[in-house]
N, C-alpha and C positions, 0 to 999 in steps of 0.2 A: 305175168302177174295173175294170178287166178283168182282169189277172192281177195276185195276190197270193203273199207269200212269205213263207212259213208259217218254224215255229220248226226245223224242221230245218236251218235254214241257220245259225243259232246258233253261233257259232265254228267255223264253217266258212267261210266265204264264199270258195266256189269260185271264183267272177266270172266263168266259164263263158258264163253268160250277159249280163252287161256284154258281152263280143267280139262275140255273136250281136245282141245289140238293134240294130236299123237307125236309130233315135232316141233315143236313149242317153237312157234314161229311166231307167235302175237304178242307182240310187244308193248311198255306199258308207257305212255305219254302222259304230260303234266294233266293234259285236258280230255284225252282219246287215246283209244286205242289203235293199233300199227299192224297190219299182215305184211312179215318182211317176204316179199316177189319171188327170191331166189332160194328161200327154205319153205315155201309151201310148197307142198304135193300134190293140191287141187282136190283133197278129198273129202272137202266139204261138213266134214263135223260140227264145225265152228257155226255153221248160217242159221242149222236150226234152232238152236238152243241160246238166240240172240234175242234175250228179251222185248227191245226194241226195234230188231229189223233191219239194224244198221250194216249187214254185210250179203252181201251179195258175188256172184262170179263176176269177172271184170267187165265183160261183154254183156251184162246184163243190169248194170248199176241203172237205175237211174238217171232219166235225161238230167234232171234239175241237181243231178250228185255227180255229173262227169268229171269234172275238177277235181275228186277225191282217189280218181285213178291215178291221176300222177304226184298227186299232193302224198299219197300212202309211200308211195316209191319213192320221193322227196324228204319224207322222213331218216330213213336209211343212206341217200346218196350226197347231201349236202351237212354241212357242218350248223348242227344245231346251237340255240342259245345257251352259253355258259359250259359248250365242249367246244375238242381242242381240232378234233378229226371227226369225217362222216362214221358213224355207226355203221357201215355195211352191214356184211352179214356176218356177224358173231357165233353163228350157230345154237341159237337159243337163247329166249329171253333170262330163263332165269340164271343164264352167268351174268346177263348184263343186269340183270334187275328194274327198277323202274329209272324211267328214264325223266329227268323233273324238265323238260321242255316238248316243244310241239313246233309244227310248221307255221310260217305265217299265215297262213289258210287259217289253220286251227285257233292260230292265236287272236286274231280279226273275226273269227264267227261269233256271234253272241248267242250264251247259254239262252239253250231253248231255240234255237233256229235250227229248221229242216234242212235247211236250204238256201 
């Protein structure tokens, strides 16, 4: 999993970084945005142009954001609310388009918490 996106994106979701990705691997959740693990490339487009700040490389998130490494990967591997199957990996967000759910993580944060 190479870069992840931390809780600052939280009702934000600038998508910023959706333009920049060269493999549109950033996906669009009800409340956050998603870097699906096995279609990044690790090439880092995405982290600068993140108005917020909210992504980083995996290894490098955030003591108080560690949870968001697996919680990202947990978007894609578990069966979210009001679908039928896990979203794996589709191959790009915009076949899937936006997706109106989020992890329980995401869903239990409250707007405006870092952390």
């Amino acid at each position: 999993m190479p870069y992840v996106i931390g809780a600052a994106c939280i009702d934000i979701k600038d998508m910023s970084c959706i333009e920049e990705c060269p493999v549109d691997c950033i996906y669009q959740g009800g409340r956050k945005l998603y870097i699906q693990p096995a279609e990044c490339i690790d090439c880092g487009a995405c982290e600068p142009v993140c108005p917020v700040e909210a992504i980083s490389p995996h290894r490098l998130v955030p003591a108080d954001q560690k949870e968001f490494v697996a919680d990202n990967a947990r978007f894609f591997q578990e069966v979210l609310p009001g679908h039928d199957a896990p979203l794996g990996a589709p191959g790009g967000s915009r076949k899937v388009g936006p997706v109106d759910a989020d992890t329980p993580l995401v869903q239990l944060t409250e707007a405006g918490s870092a952390g």
